[in-house]
C-alpha positions as CSV (number, residue, x, y, z in Angstrom):
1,X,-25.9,45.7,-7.6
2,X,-26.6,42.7,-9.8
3,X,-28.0,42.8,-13.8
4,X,-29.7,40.2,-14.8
5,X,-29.7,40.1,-18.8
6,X,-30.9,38.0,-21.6
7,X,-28.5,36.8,-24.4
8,X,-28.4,34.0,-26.5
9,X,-31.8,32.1,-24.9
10,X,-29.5,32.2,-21.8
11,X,-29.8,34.5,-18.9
12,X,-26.6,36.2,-17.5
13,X,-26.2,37.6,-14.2
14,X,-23.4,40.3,-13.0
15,X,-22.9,41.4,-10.1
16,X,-20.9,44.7,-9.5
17,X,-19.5,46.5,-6.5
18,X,-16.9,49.5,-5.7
19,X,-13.4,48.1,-5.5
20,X,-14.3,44.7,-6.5
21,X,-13.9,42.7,-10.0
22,X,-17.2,42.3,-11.8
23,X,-18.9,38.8,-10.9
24,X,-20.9,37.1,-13.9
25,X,-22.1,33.8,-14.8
26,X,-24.9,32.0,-17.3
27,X,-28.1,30.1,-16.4
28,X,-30.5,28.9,-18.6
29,X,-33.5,30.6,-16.4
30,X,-33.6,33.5,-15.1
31,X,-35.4,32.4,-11.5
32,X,-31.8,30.4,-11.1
33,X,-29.8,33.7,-12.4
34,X,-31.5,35.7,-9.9
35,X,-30.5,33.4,-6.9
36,X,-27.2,33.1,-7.6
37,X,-27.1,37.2,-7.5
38,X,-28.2,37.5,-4.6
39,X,-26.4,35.0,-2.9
40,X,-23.4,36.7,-4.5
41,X,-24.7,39.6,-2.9
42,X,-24.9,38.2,0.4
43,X,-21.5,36.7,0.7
44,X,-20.2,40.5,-0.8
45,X,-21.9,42.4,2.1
46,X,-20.5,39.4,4.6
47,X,-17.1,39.3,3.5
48,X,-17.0,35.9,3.0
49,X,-17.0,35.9,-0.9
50,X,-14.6,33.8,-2.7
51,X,-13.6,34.0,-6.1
52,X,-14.1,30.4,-7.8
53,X,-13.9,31.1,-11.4
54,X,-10.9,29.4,-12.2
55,X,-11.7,26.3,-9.8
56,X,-15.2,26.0,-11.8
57,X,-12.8,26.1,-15.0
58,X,-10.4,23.5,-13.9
59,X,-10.8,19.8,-13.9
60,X,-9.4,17.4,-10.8
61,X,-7.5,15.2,-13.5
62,X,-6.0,18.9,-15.2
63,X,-4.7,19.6,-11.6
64,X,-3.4,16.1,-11.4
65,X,-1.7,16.3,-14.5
66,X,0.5,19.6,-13.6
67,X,1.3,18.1,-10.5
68,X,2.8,14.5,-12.6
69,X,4.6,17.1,-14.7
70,X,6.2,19.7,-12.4
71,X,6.2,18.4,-9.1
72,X,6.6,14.4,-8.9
73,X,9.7,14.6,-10.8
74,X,11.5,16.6,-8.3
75,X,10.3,13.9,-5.4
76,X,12.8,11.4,-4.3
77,X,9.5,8.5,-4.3
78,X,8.6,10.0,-7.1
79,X,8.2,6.3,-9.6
80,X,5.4,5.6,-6.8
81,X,3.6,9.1,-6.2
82,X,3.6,8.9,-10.1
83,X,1.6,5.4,-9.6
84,X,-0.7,7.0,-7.5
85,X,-1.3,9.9,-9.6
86,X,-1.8,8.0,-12.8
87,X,-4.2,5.8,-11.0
88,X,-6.0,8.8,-9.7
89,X,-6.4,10.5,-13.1
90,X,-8.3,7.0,-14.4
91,X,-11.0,7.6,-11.6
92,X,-14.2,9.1,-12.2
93,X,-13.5,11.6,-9.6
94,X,-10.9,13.5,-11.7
95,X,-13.3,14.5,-13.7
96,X,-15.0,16.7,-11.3
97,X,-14.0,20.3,-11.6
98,X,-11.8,21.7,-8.4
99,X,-15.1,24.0,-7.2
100,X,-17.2,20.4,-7.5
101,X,-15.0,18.5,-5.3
102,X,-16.8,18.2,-2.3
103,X,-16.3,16.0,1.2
104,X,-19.6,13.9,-0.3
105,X,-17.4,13.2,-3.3
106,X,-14.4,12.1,-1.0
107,X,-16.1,10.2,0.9
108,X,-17.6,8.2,-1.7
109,X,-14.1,7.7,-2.4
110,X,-13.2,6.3,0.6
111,X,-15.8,4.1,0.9
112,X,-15.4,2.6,-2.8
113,X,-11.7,2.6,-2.3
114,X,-12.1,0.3,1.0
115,X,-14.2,-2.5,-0.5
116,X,-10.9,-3.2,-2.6
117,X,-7.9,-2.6,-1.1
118,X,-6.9,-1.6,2.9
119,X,-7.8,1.2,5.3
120,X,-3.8,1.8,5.3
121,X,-3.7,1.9,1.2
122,X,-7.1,4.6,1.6
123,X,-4.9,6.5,3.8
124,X,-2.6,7.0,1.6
125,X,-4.2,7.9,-1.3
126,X,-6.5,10.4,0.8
127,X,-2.7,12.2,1.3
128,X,-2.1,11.9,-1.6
129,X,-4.9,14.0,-2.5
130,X,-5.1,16.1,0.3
131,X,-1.4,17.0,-0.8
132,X,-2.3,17.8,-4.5
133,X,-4.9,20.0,-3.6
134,X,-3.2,22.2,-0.7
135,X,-0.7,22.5,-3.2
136,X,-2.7,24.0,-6.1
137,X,-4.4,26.3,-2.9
138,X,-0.6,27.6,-2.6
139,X,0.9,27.5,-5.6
140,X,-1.6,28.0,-8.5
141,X,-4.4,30.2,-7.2
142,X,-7.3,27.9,-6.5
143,X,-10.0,29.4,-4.0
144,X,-11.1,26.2,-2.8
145,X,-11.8,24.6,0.7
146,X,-9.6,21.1,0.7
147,X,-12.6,18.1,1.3
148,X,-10.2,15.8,1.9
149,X,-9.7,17.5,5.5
150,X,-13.1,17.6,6.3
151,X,-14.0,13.8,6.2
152,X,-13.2,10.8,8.6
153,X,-10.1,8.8,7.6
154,X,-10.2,4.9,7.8
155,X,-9.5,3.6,11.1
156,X,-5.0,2.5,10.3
157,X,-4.8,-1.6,10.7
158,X,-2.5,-2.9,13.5
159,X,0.9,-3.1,12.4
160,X,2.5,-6.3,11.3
161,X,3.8,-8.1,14.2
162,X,5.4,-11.4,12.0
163,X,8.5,-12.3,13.6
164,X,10.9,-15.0,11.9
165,X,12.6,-17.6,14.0
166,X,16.0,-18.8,14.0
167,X,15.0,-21.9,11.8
168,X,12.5,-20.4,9.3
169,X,15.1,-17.6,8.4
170,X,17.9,-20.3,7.6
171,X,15.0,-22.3,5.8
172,X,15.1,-18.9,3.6
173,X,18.8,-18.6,3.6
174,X,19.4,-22.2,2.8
175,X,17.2,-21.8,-0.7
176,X,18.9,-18.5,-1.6
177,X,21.7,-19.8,-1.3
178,X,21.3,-23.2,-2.7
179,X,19.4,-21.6,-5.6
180,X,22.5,-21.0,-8.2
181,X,23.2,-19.8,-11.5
182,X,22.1,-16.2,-11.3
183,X,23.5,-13.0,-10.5
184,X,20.9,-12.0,-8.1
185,X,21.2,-15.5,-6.1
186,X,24.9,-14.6,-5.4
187,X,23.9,-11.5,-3.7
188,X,20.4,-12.4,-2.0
189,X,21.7,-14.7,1.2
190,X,24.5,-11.8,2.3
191,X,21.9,-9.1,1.9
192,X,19.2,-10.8,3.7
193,X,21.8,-11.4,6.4
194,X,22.8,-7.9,6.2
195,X,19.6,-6.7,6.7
196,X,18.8,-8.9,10.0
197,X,22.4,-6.7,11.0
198,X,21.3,-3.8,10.5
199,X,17.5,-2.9,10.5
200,X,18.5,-1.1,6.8
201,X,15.4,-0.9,4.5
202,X,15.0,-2.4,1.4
203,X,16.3,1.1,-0.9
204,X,19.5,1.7,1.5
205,X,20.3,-1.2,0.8
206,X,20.1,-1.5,-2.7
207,X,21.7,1.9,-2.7
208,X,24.6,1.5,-0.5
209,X,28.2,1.9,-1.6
210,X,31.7,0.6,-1.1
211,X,32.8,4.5,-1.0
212,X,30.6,4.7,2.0
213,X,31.2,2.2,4.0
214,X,34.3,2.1,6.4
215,X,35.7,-1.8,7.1
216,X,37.7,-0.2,9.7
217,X,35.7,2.1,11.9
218,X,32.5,-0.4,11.5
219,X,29.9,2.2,9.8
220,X,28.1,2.4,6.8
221,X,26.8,6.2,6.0
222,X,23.8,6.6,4.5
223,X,23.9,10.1,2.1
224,X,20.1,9.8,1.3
225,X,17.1,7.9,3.0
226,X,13.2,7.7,2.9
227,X,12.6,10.6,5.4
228,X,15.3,12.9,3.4
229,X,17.7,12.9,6.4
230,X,21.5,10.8,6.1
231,X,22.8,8.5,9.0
232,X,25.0,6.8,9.8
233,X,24.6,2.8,10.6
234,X,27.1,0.9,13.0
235,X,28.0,-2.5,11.8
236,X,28.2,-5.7,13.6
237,X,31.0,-8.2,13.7
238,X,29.0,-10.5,11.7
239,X,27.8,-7.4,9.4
240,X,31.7,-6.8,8.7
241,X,32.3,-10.5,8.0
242,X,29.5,-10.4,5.2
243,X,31.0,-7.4,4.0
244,X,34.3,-9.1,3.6
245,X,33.0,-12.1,1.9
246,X,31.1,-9.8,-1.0
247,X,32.7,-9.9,-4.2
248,X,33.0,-5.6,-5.7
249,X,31.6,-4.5,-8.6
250,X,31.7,-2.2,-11.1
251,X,28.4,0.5,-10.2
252,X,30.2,0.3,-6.8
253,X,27.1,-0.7,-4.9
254,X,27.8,-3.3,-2.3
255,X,24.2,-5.0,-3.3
256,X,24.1,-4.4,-7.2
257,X,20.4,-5.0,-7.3
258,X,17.2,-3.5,-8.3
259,X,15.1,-2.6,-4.9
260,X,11.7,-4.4,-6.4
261,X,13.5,-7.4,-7.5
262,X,14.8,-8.0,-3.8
263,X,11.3,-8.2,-2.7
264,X,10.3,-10.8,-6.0
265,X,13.3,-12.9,-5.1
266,X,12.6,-12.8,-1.5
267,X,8.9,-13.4,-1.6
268,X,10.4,-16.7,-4.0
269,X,12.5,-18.0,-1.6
270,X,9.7,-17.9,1.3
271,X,7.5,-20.1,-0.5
272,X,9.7,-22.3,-1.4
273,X,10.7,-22.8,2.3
274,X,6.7,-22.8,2.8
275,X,7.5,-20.3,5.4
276,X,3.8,-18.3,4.9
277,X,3.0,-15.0,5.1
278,X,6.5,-12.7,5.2
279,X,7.3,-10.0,3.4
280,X,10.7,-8.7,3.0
281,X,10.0,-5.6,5.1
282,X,9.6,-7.9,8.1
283,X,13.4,-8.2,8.2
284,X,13.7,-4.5,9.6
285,X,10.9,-5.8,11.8
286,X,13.4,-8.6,13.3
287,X,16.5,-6.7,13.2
288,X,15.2,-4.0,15.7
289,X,13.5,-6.5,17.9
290,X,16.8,-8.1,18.5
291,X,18.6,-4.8,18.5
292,X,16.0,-3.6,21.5
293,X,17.1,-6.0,23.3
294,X,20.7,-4.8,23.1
295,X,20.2,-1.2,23.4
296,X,17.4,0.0,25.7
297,X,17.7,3.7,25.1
298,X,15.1,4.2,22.3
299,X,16.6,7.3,21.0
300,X,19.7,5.3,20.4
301,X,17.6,2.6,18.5
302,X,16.2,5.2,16.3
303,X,19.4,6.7,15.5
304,X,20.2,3.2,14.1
305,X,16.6,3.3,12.5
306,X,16.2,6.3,11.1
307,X,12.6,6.9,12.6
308,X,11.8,10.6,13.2
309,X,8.8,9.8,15.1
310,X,9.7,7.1,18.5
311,X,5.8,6.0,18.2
312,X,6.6,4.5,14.8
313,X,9.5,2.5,16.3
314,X,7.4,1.2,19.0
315,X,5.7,-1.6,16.6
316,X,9.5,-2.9,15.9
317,X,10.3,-3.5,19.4
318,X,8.4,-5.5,21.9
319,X,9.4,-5.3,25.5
320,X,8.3,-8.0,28.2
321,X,6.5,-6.6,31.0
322,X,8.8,-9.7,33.1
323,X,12.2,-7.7,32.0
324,X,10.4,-4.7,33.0
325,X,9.9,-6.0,36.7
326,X,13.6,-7.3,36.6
327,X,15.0,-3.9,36.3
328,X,12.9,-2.3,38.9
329,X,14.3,-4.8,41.4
């Protein structure tokens, strides 16, 4: 049965039951005191009770925090989920405690969040979330309901469809490699070429080495990429040919160069062409359009890819209803 008691000009209610941990918590009335008994009571008697003590004591941003410290590290993106997390922590809505948090909070969120920035980037930092809190549901003891399930998520943009032709991407090539006197200009033009070869993304690349790449049988292995899994990419004859024109270096990386200064450089390069609106992404975006039309068996495209889903490689390939009717005869 519940006590309600007077101590301190603040009234305190406990709730106690056979086999159960006593319940108590401070109002400043005693009307308030009494209906949160009672509702305690109720939710006893219904079995639906939940013990949110240590939600009600724990702040979003405190939750955030453990999860910079003892889990990002561990992550292979883990320089970018730390960007998100720090970003997170600045926002009002870390300040909330975890038995606060509610889908009204989220959503406001969401919709804040989508006056700025892209449904796409909201998506992501809803998973984000949604991650961070499932996590502390498992792992640190929280009794809460995850909000971030229980609202609607932005409607995902289209994906990019920009496709390069022949003469904008030697308009790129010819500034790269007409652009001298650096140590990143040496190594641009063959990567960018590369990349066209082999649909790689922009951290294989960087990260690939000599070691594990085999001149003779025409494959590059990949120990490590973005979905956790290895591969193994065949190489072209051209792909060998830039290979074989690539001076070695010391770190033993075939492209010695940091993965966010590809993107700078490359991003450079397109505006000085004035070739508008590419990213360097879009190369993988080329490379497996050409490469569908070379190898119609999707599963052997996404071998070369590395997508685990066949949906995602859809967007990269773009098949003609006219070859469609060819092949039906």
């Amino acid at each position: 049965m519940a006590t309600i008691s007077n101590r301190r000009n603040k009234w305190q209610a406990r709730v106690r039951r056979n086999g159960q941990p006593t319940i108590t918590k401070t109002f400043l009335t005693k009307q308030d005191a009494e209906k949160w008994a009672r509702s305690i009571e109720i939710e006893l008697d219904r079995g639906t009770y939940i013990n949110k003590s240590t939600a009600e004591r724990t702040q979003f941003k405190d939750i955030l925090q453990q999860y910079l410290t003892s889990v990002i590290p561990s992550m292979r993106s883990n320089k970018d989920e730390g960007i998100r997390v720090r970003r997170l922590m600045r926002h009002p809505i870390a300040q909330y405690n975890m038995a606060q948090l509610s889908p009204r909070h989220m959503a406001n969120y969401r919709d804040e969040r989508l006056k700025v920035i892209k449904p796409n980037t909201v998506i992501r930092e809803l998973a984000v979330m949604s991650s961070i809190i499932n996590h502390s549901r498992r792992e640190w003891g929280l009794n809460i309901t995850n909000p971030v399930t229980m609202i609607k998520k932005p409607s995902s943009t289209p994906g990019r469809n920009r496709i390069l032709n022949d003469v904008e991407i030697n308009r790129i090539l010819n500034v790269l490699k007409n652009t001298r006197g650096t140590f990143h200009n040496n190594y641009m033009a063959p990567l960018v070429e590369f990349a066209i070869e082999t649909a790689m993304r922009r951290s294989e690349l960087t990260s690939l080495r000599w070691e594990n790449v085999n001149l003779i049988s025409r494959v590059a292995y990949l120990p490590l990429t973005k979905n956790g899994d290895s591969r193994y990419v065949p190489l072209s004859s051209k792909a060998i040919s830039i290979l074989n024109k690539l001076p070695r270096t010391i770190d033993g990386r075939v492209f010695p160069l940091k993965t966010n200064s590809v993107s700078l450089n490359f991003l450079r390069a397109s505006r000085k062409a004035d070739i508008p609106d590419i990213h360097f992404h879009d190369l993988r975006h080329i490379a497996l359009t050409r490469l569908s039309s070379k190898i119609s068996n999707v599963l052997e495209l996404a071998a070369i890819s590395g997508h685990r889903e066949l949906k995602m490689l859809q967007r990269y390939t773009h098949i003609k209803a006219e070859d469609l009717v060819q092949k039906l005869g």
